[in-house]
C-alpha positions in Angstrom: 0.0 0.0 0.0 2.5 1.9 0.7 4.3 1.9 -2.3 0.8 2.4 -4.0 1.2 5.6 -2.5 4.4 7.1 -4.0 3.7 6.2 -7.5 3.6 9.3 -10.2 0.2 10.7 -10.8 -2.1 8.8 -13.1 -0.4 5.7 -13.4 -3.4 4.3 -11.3 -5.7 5.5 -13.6 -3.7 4.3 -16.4 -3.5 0.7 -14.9 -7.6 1.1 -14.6 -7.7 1.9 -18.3 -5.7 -1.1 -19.1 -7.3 -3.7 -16.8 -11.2 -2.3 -16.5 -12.0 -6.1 -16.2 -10.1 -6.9 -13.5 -10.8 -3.7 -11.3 -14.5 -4.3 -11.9 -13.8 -7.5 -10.3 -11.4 -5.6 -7.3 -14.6 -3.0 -6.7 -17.0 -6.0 -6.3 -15.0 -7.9 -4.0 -13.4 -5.4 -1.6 -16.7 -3.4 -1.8 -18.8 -5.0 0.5 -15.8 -5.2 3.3 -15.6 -1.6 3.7 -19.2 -0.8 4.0 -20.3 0.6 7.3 -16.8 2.4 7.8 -17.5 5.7 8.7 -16.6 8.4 6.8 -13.8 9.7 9.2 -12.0 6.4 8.4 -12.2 6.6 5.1 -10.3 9.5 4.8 -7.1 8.0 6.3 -4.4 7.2 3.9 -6.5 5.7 1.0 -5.7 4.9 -2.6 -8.3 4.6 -5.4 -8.5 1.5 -7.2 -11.2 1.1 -9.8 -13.2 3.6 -7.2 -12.7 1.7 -4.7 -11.0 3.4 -1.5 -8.1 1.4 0.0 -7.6 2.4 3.7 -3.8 2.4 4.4 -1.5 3.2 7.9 0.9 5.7 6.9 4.1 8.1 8.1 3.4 10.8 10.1 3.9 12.8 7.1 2.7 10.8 4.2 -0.5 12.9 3.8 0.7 16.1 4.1 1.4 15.9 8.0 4.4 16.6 10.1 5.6 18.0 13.5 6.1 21.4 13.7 8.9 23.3 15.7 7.6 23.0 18.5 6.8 19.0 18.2 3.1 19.9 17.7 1.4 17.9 14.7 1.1 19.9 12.1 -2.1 18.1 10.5 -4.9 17.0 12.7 -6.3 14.7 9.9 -6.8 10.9 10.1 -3.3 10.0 9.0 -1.7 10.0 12.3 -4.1 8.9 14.2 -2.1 11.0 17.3 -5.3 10.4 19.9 -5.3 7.2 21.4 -9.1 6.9 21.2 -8.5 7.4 17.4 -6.1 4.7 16.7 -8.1 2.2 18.8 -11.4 3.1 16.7 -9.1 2.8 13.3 -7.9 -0.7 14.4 -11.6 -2.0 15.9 -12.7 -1.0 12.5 -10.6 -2.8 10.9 -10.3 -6.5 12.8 -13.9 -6.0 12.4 -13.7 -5.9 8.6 -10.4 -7.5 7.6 -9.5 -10.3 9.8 -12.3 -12.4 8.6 -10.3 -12.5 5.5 -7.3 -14.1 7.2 -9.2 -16.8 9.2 -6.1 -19.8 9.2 -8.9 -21.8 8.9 -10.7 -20.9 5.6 -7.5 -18.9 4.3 -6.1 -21.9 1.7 -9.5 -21.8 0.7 -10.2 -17.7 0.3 -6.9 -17.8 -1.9 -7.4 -19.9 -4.4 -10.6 -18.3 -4.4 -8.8 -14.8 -5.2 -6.4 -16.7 -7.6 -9.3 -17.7 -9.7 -11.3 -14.6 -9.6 -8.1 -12.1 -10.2 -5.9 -14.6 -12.6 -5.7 -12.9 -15.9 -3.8 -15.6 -17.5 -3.5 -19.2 -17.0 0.5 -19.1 -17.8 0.8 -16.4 -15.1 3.9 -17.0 -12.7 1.6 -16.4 -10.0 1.7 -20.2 -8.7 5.2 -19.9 -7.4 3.7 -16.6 -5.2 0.4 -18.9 -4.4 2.8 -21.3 -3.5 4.6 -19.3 -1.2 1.5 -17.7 0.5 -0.1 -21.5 1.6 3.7 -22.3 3.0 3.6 -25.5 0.7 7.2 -24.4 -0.8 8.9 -27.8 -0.8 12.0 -26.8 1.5 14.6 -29.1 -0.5 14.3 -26.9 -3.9 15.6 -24.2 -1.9 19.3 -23.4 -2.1 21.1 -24.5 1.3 22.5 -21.5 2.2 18.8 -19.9 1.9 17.4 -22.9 4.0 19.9 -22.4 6.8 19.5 -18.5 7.2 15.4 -18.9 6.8 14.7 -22.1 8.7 11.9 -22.2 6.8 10.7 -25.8 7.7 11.0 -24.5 11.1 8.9 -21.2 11.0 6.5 -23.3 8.6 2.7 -22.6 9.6 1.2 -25.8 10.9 -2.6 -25.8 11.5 -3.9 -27.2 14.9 -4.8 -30.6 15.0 -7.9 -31.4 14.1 -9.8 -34.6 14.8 -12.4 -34.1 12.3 -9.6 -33.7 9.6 -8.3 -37.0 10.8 -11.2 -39.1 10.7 -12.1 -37.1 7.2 -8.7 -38.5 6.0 -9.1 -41.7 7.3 -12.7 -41.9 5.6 -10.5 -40.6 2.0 -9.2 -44.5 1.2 -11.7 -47.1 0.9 -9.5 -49.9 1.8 -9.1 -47.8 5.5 -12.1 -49.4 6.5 -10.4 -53.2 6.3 -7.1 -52.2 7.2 -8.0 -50.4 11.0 -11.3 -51.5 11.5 -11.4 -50.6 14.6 -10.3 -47.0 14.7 -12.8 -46.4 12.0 -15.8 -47.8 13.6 -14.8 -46.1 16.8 -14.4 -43.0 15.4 -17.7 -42.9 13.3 -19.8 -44.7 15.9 -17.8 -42.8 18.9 -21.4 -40.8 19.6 -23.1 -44.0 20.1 -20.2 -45.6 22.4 -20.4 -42.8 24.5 -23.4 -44.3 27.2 -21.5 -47.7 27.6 -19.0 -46.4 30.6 -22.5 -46.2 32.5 -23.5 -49.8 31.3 -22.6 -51.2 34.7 -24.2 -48.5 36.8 -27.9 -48.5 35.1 -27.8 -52.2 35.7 -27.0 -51.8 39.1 -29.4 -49.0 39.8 -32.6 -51.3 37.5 -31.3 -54.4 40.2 -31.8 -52.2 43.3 -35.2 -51.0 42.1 -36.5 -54.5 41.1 -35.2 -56.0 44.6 -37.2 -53.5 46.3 -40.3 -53.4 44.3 -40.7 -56.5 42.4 -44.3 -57.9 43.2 -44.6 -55.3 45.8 -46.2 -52.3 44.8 -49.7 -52.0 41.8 -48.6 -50.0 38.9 -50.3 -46.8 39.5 -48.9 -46.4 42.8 -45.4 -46.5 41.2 -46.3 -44.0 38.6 -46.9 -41.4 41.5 -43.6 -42.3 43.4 -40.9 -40.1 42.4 -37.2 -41.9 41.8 -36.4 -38.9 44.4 -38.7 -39.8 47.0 -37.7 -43.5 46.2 -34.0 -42.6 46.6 -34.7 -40.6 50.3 -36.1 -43.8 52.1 -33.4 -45.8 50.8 -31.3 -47.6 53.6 -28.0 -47.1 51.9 -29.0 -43.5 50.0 -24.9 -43.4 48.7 -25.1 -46.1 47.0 -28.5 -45.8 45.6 -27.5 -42.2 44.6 -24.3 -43.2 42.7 -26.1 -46.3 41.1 -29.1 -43.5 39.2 -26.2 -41.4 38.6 -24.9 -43.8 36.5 -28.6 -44.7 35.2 -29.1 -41.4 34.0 -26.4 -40.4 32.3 -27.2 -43.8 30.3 -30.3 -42.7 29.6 -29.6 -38.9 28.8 -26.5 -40.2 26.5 -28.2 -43.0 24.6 -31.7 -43.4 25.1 -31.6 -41.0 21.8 -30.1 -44.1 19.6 -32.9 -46.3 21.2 -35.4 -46.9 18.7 -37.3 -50.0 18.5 -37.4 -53.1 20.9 -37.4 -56.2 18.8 -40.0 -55.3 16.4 -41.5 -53.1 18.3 -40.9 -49.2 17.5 -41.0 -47.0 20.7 -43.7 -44.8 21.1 -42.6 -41.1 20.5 -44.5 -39.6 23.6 -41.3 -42.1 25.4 -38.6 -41.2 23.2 -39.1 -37.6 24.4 -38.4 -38.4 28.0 -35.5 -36.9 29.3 -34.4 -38.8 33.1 -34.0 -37.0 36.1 -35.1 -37.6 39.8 -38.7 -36.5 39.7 -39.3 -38.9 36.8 -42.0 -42.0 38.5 -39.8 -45.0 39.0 -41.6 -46.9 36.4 -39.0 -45.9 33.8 -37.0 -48.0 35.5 -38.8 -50.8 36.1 -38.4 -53.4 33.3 -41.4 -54.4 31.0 -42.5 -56.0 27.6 -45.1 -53.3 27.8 -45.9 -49.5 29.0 -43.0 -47.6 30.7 -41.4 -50.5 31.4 -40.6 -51.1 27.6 -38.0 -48.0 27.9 -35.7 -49.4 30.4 -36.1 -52.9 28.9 -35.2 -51.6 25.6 -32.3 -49.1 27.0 -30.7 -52.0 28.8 -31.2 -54.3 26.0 -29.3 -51.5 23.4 -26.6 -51.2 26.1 -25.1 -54.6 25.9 -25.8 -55.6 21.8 -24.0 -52.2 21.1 -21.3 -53.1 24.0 -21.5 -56.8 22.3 -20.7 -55.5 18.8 -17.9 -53.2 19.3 -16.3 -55.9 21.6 -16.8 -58.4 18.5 -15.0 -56.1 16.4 -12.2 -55.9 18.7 -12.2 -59.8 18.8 -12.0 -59.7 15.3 -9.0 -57.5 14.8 -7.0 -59.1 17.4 -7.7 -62.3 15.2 -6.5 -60.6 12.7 -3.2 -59.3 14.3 -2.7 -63.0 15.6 -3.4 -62.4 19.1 -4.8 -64.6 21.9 -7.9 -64.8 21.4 -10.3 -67.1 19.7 -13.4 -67.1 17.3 -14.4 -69.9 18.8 -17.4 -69.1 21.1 -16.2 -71.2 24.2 -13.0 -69.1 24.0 -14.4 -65.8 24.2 -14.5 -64.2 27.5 -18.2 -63.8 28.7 -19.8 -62.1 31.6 -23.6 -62.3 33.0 -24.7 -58.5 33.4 -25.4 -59.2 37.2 -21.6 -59.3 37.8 -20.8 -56.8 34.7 -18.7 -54.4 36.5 -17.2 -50.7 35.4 -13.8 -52.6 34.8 -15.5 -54.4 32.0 -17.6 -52.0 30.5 -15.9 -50.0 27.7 -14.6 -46.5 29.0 -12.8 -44.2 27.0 -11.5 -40.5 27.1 -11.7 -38.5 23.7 -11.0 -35.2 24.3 -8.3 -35.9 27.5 -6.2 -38.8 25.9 -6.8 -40.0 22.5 -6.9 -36.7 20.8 -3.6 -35.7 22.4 -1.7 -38.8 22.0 -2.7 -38.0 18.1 -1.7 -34.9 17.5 1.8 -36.0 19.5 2.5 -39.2 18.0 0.5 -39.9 14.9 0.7 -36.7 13.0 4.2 -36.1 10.3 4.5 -33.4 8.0 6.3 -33.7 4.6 8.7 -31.3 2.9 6.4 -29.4 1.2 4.2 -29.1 4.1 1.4 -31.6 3.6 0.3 -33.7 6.8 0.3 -37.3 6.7 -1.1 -39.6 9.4 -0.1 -42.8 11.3 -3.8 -44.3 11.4 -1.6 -48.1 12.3 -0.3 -46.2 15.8 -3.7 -44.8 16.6 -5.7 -47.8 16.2 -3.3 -49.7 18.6 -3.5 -46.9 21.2 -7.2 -47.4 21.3 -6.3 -51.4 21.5 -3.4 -51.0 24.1 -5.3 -48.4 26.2 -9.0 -48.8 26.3 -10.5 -51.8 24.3 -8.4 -54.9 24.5 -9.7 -57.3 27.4 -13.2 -56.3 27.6 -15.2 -59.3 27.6 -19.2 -60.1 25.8 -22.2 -59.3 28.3 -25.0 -61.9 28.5 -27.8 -60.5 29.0 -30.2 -62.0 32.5 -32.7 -59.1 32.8 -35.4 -59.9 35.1 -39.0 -58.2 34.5 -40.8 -56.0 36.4 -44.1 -57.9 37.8 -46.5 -55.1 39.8 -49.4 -56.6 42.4 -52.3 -55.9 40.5 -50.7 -57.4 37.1 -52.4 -60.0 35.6 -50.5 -63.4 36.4 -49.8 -62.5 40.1 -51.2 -65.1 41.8 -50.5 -67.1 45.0 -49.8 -70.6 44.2 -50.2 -71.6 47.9 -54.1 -71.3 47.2 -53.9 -72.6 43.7 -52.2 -76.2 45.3 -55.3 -76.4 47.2 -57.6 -76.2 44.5 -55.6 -78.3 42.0 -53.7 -81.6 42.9 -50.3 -81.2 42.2 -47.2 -83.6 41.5 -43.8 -82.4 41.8 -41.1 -82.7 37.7 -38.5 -84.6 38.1 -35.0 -83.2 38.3 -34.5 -84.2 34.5 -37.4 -83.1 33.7 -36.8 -79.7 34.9 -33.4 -79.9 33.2 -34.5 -80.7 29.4 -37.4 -78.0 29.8 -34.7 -75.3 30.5 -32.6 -76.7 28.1 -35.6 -76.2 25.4 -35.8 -72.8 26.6 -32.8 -71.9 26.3 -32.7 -68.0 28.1 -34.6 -66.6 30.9 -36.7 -64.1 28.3 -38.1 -67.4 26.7 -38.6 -68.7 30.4 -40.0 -65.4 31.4 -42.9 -65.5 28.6 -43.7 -69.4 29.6 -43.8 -68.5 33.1 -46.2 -65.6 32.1 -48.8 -67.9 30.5 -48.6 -70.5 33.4 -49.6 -67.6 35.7 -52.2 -66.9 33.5 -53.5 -70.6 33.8 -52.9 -70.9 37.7 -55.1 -67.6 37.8 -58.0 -69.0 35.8 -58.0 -72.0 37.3 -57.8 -70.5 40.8 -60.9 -68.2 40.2 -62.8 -71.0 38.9 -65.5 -71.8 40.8 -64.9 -69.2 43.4 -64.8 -70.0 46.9 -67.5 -72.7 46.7 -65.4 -75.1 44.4 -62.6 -76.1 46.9 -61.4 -78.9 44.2 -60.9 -79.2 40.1 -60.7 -82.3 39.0 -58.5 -81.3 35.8 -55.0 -82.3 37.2 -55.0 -84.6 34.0 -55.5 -82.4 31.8 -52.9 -81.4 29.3 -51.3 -78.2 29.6 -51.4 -77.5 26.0 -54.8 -78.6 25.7 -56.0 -75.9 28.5 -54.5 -73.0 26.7 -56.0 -73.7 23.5 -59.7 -75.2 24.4 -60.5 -73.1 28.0 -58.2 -69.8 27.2 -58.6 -70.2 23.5 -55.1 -69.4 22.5 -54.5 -71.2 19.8 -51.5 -69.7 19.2 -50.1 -69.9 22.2 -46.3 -70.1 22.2 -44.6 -72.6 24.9 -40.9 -72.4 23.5 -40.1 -76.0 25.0 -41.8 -79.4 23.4 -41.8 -81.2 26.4 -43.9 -78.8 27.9 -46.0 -78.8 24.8 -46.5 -82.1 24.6 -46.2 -83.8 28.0 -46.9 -81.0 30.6 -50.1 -81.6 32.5 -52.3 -79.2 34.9 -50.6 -81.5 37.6 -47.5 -80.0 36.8 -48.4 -76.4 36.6 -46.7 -75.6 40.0 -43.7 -77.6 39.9 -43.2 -76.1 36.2 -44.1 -72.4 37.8 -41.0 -72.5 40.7 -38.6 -73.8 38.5 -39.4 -71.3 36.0 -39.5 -68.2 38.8 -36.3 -70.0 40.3 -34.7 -70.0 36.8 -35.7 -65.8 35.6 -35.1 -64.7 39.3 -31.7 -64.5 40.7 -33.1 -64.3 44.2 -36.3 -65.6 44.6 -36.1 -64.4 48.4 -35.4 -60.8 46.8 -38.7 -59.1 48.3 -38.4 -60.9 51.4 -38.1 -58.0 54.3 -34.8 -57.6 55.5 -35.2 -58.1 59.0 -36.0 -62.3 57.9 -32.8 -62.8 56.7 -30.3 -62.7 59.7 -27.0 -65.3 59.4 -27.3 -68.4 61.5 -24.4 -69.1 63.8 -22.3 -71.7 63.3 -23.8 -73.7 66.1 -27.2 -73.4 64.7 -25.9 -74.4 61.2 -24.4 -77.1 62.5 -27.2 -78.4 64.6 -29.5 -77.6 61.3 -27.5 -80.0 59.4 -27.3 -82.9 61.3 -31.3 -82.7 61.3 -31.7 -82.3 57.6 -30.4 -86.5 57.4 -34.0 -86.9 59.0 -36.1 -84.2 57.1 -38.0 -85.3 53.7 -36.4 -82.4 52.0 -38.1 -83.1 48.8 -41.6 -82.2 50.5 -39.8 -79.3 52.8 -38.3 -77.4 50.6 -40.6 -76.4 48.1 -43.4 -75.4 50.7 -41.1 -73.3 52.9 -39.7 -71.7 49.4 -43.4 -70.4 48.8 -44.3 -69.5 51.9 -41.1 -67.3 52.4 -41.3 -65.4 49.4 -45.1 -64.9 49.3 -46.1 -64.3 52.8 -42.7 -62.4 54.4 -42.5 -59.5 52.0 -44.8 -56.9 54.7 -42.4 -57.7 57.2 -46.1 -57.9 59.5 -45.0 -61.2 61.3 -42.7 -61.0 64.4 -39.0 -62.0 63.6 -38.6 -63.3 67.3 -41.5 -66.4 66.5 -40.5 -69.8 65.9 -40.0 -71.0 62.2 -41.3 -74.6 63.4 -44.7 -73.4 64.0 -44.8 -71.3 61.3 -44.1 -74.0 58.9 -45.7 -76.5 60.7 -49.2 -75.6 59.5 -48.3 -76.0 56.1 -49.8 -78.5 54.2 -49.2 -81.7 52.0 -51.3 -84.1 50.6 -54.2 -83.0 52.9 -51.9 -82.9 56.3 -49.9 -80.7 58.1 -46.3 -80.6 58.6 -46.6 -81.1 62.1 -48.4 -84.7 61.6 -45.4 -85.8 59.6 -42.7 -87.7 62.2 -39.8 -86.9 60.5 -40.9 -83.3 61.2 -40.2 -83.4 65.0 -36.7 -83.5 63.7 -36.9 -79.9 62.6 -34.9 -78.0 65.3 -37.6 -75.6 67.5 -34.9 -73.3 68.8 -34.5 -71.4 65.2 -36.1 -68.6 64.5 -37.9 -66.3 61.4 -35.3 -64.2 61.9 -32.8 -66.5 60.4 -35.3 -68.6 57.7 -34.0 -67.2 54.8 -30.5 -68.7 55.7 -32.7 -71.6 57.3 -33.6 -72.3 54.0 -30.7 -72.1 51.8 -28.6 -74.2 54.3 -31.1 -77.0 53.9 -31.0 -76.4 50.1 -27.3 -76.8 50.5 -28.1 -80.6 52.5 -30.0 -81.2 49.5 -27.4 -80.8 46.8 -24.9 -82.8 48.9 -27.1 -85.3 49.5 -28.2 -85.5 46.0 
């Protein structure tokens, strides 16, 4: 600009005359950046340019001004800018109007830009000056002497990294995808990965709320309790405060990629929710159906996306001749009741992978172009975060409220229904058939529904049915009408009878639930001593265990969940009035055995002892 300044007069307007084109082009494109400048600024050093006013800084004197003898300025005009206030307006004016211009960022892209707008020739020399300008000189055609006084390699402009120019790099070679497939799922899936550090956590937290409520509380009265007002009357509120912590960052952070459950699409009125404490704790009580269908479904999505990512990293170890094994068997598997936070899959972006990136992965050339080291980044991801992590398999138990249909007290049913106990291999083959607790859980469903209808059959005038042998199968299609009603086991199909419905009901309940004594009250479930053990054991060799068990199972689980009956009573006469094959416990001889000392305090360990007798023995 400066040198614009000192040329003779008119040789701007004859460059005008020469290249009207190109100034037409210069007025259109400069235009627009000086508009709003007020008029005071554009009087400061300018030069015309196809009428277009060029604002300049200038000398003191360069427009006529100087210091007079006595130091004063001899021209108050805009070209010395003496007053503070006036230079900081001048340079406000223009950052606000020419730094856009020299963004690093868009720069490369604003100059090529100019190059194609302004080029007047195609055979121009003005590459080597482009060239120069986008610092992508290649140092070694420089002369040595020229290199070692200019450094230029050194000085070199280097843009910040940039992870979205890596991945868009990594996403340029087709082949990328087969070659580090692993860093380029990561990186285009990363959002979705994002909820599966709080994988462990929302279990926990869905456990803690099942354990509690399970078959203890109708549906509508947990739609008007709060998960805050759940969380204050908590025994251990820490713990049950870290645990929905961890539930609803899950939620908040992937419930978004959540969109259908099996077939089923989600209803949008649910994919709208956003978790927090005042939420009802029905969105975190598991379902097939209602509320309970979200954190069924956000659960569900948890583990199959944790599943696939972990697969993939299988798969490139495999391919990198490592350890582990396609085969199945080989795989490392964990149940998702003792999936922890060291299994789940935790990563830091932003703290630890993009640094180690721009630090270790990222090379420039001579001629300034970046080039990547995509090999090194996918076996930081491998070495650091991923490697180790083993498959979750899924054991969700559902949500069953009070007044749901199927919740029905199999105590009353026995006494309406004779019933004959499945064999242990029977029991065996008809989990096997199954094959996973969800296929259990839907069988179990429709023999509640059968125990129900047969239980209110009659009414309270019909004590007995005589149906005990009466097909299963043949029940659900000719009474209930299902015809088609799905059993997922062929042995039940075919050989199940009513007979069998309760034996078939506990060993489904005992096979979906973890803890079938989970809404027992806490204050039944004190540790026997070891002298009480001991004395329990040594009277289990004269208790018909096989008759003892299962009554005492029911009993515990469907009568002590109130916590109504006194803890200091003795579990002999409460189980003494229990009945089998129309008498009581207590007529039984080898029932005197039992030891009268113990009480309900301790017949939740009472139990599981004996169980214990019973696998021994067996």
């Amino acid at each position: 600009m400066g040198a614009m300044a000192r040329l003779p007069p008119g040789a701007l307007a004859q460059f005008e005359a020469q290249n009207a084109s190109l100034c037409a082009r210069l007025k259109a494109v400069v235009g627009p950046v000086l508009e709003g400048l007020p008029p005071q600024a554009m009087t400061m050093g300018m030069v015309g340019m196809g009428g277009v006013p060029i604002p300049m800084p200038m000398p003191a004197n360069a427009m006529g001004g100087g210091v007079d003898a006595k130091g004063g300025a001899a021209s108050r005009g805009w070209g010395r800018c003496p007053a503070p206030q006036r230079r900081t307006m001048w340079e406000k004016i223009m950052s606000m109007k020419i730094d856009p211009w020299f963004e690093s960022k868009t720069l490369g892209q604003k100059i090529e830009s100019a190059k194609t707008m302004f080029s007047t020739d195609e055979n121009d020399e003005g590459s080597v000056f482009m060239a120069e300008l986008q610092e992508k000189v290649d140092v070694r055609s420089m002369n040595a002497k020229m290199r070692a006084s200019l450094c230029p390699a050194l000085w070199r402009y280097r843009a910040p990294f940039s992870l979205e120019d890596f991945t868009m790099e990594l996403n340029l070679q087709e082949d990328n995808k087969d070659k580090y497939p692993v860093l380029t799922h990561f990186l285009a899936e990363e959002p979705t990965l994002r909820a599966l550090r709080f994988l462990p956590s929302a279990i926990e937290f869905v456990t803690l709320v099942l354990g509690r409520y399970n078959r203890a509380i109708d549906r509508e009265s947990a739609r008007k309790l709060t998960i805050e007002e759940m969380i204050n009357t908590a025994a251990n509120k820490k713990k049950w405060v870290a645990a929905f912590e961890g539930y609803r960052e899950a939620w908040n952070t992937g419930w978004r990629f959540v969109e259908r459950f099996g077939c089923l699409e989600l209803p949008k009125v649910y994919k709208d929710v956003r978790l927090d404490a005042k939420q009802p704790i029905t969105f975190c009580l598991p379902q097939e159906k209602n509320e309970g269908i979200c954190a069924l479904s956000l659960i569900n999505y948890l583990c199959t996306r944790h599943n696939q990512f972990v697969e993939i990293v299988y798969e490139r170890l495999l391919m990198q001749g490592g350890n582990m094994q396609r085969i199945e068997d080989r795989k490392s598997v964990v149940t998702s009741n003792f999936f922890s936070h060291a299994h789940a899959i935790t990563y830091s972006l932003e703290k630890q992978f993009a640094p180690f990136i721009a630090k270790n992965c990222v090379t420039f050339t001579d001629d300034g172009r970046v080039v990547y080291d995509f090999a090194n980044a996918e076996q930081y991801l491998l070495d650091v975060f991923f490697t180790g992590k083993p498959l979750v398999k899924i054991k969700q138990r559902m949500m069953q409220y009070t007044d749901d249909e199927g919740a029905v007290n199999t105590r009353l049913f026995r006494q309406k229904v004779e019933q004959v106990a499945l064999t242990r291999e029977e029991k065996k083959t008809i989990l096997n058939e199954l094959g996973s607790p969800a296929a259990a859980h839907k069988l179990k469903g429709l023999v509640e529904m059968c125990i129900s209808y047969l239980q209110s059959t009659g009414g309270n005038l019909l004590q007995k049915l005589d149906v005990a042998e009466v097909k299963l199968a043949e029940y659900v299609k000719d009474t209930l009408l299902m015809e088609n009603a799905v059993f997922g086991s062929e042995t039940v199909k075919r050989k199940m009878k009513l007979k069998h419905i309760d034996s078939l009901h506990k060993a489904l309940r005992e096979f979906t639930v973890a803890d079938v004594f989970e809404n027992v009250h806490a204050k039944y479930k004190d540790t026997l001593d070891s002298k009480q053990t001991t004395s329990l054991k040594d009277s289990a060799k004269a208790l018909n265990l096989e008759v003892l068990l299962p009554l005492m199972q029911d009993v515990i689980a469907q009568t002590l969940s109130d916590g109504v009956m006194s803890e200091k009573g003795s579990i002999a006469d409460f189980i003494g009035w229990l009945e089998h094959e129309d008498s009581f416990l207590n007529d039984f001889p080898w029932f005197e055995k039992f030891p009268k000392q113990l009480l309900m305090r301790n017949i939740c360990d009472c139990y599981r002892v004996l169980e214990n007798c019973q696998s021994v023995a067996n």
